[in-house]
C-alpha positions as semicolon CSV with decimal commas, in nm:
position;residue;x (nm);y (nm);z (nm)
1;X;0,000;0,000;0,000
2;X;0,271;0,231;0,113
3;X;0,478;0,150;-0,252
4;X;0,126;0,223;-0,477
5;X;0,063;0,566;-0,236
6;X;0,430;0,675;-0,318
7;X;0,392;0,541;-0,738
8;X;0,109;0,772;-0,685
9;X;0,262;1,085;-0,572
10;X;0,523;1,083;-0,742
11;X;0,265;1,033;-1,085
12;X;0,134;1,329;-0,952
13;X;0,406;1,535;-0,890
14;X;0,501;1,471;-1,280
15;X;0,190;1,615;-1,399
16;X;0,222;1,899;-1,134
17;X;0,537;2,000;-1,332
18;X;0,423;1,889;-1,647
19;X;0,125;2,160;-1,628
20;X;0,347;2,400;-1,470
21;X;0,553;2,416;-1,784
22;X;0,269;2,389;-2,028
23;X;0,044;2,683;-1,928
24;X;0,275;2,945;-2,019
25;X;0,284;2,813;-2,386
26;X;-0,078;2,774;-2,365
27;X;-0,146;3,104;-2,271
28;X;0,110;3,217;-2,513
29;X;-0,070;3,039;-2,777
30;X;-0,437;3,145;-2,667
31;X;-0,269;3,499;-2,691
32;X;-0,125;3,468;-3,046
33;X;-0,456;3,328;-3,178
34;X;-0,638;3,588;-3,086
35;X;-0,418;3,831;-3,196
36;X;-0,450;3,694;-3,530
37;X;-0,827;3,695;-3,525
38;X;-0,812;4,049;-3,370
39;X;-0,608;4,162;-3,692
40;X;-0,864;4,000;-3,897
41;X;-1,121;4,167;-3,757
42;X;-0,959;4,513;-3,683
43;X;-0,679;4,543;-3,869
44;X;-0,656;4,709;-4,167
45;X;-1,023;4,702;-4,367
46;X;-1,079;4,356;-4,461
47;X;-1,330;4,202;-4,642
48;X;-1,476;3,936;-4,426
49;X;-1,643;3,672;-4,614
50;X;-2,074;3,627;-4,494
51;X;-2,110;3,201;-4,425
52;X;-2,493;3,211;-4,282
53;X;-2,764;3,457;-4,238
54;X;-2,873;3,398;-3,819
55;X;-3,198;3,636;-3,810
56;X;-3,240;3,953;-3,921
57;X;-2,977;4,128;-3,718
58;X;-2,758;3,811;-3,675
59;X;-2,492;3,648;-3,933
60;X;-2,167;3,477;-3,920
61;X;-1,826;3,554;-4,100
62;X;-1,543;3,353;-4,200
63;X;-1,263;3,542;-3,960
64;X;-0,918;3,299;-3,894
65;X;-1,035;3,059;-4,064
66;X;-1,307;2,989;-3,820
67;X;-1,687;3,127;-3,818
68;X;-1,740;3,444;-3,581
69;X;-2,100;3,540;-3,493
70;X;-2,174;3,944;-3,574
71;X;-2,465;4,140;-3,377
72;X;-2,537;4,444;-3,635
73;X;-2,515;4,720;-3,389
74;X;-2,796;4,999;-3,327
75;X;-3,096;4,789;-3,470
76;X;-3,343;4,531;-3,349
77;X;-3,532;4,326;-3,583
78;X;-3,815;4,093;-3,493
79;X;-3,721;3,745;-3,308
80;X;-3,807;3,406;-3,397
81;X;-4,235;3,362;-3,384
82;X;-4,307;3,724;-3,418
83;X;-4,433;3,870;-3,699
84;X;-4,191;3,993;-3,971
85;X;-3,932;3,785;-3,865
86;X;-3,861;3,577;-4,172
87;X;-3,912;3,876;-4,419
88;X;-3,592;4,078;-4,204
89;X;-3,424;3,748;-4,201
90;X;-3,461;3,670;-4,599
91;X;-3,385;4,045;-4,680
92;X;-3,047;4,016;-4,497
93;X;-2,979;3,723;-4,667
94;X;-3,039;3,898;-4,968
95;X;-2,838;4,199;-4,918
96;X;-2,526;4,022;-4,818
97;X;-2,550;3,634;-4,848
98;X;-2,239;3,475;-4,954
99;X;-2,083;3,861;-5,062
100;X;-1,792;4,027;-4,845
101;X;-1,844;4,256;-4,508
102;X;-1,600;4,494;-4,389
103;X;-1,711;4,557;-4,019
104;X;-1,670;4,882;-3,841
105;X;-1,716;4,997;-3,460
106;X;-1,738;5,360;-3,458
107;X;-2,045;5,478;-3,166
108;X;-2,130;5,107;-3,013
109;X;-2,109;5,138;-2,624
110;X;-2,168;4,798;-2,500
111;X;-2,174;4,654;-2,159
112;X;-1,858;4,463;-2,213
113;X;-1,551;4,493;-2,410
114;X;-1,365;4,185;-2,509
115;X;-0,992;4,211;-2,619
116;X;-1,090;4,537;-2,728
117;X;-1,415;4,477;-2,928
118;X;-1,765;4,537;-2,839
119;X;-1,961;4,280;-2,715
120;X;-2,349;4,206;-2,647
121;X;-2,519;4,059;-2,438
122;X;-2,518;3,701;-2,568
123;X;-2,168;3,728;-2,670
124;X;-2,170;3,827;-3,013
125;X;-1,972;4,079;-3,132
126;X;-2,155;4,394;-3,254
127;X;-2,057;4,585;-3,536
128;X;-2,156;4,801;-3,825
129;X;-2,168;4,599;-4,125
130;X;-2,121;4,746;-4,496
131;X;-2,138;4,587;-4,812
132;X;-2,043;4,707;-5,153
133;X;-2,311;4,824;-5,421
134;X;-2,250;4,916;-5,730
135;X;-1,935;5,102;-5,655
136;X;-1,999;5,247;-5,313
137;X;-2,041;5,113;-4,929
138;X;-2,393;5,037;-4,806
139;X;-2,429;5,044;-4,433
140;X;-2,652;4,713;-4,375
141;X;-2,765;4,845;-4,006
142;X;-2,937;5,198;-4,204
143;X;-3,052;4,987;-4,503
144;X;-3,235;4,735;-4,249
145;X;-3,418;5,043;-4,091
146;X;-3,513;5,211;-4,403
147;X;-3,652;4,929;-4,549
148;X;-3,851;4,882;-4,294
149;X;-3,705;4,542;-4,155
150;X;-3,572;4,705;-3,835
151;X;-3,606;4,948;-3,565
152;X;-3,366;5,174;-3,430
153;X;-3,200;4,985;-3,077
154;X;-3,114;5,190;-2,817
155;X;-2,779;5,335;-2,769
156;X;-2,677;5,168;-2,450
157;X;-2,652;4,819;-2,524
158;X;-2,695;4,646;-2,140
159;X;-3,044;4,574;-2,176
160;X;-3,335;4,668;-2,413
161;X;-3,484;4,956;-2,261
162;X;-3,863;4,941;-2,410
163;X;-4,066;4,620;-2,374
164;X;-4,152;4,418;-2,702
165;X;-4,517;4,551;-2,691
166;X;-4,388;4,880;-2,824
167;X;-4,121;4,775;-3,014
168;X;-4,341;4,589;-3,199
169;X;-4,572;4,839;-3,213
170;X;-4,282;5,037;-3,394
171;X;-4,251;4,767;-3,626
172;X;-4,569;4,787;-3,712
173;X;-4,604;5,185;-3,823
């Protein structure tokens, strides 16, 4: 008993060190790849590639070679069971389905920041989305509105600040 409780210490001890000399190159790692996915998001103006439509103010983009879910900042749209929800969701799959974003963060306040980009509340990261048209820059959030697929959201993004009834309501004008 006394052989198997010293086999098993010293097993332990082993991985004690082992761990104590991996998590620096871990966290070295964990810091490298997300300074690679924080120059693909921030870095110079890059095109991001659009690899699913979420909702109407929801999509993903190819960033790092992995998907990264994008909130489009300043708007709500109707959620999943209300009405007009799948008319916002197949217009911004429309607009920008399978073409290239470039993302910008210029007046988001959010709750949280995360490695320097604004995040909601479910963890996406918001942003201003624009697409190109016929030569110029369309900002997706302002197109959404005027077309009538989306409401203005309120500035501060911690929580929504009117209750569904109205923005609904708002949807509905």
């Amino acid at each position: 008993m006394k052989r198997e409780m010293d086999e098993l210490r010293r097993v332990t001890k082993q991985l004690e060190n082992m761990w104590r000399r991996l998590l620096p190159a871990c966290c070295v790692v964990g810091v490298l790849v997300g300074l690679v996915i924080g120059f693909e998001l921030k870095g110079p103006a890059r095109d991001l590639p659009v690899v699913r439509i979420v909702d109407g103010d929801t999509f993903d983009v190819q960033a790092a070679g992995k998907p990264m879910r994008i909130r489009i900042a300043a708007i709500d749209t109707p959620e999943r069971g209300e009405r007009g929800f799948g008319e916002a969701t197949e217009y911004l799959r429309q607009l920008i389905e399978g073409k290239n974003v470039r993302l910008s963060y210029e007046d988001i306040e959010p709750r949280r920041w995360i490695f320097g980009y604004p995040v909601g509340p479910f963890g996406r990261l918001l942003a201003h989305p624009h697409v190109e048209v016929d030569g110029g820059e369309l900002d997706v959030g302002q197109e959404m509105i005027d077309s009538g697929h989306a409401v203005r959201w309120p500035r501060r993004w911690s929580a929504r600040t009117e209750p569904a009834e109205k923005r609904q309501e708002e949807r509905e004008k």
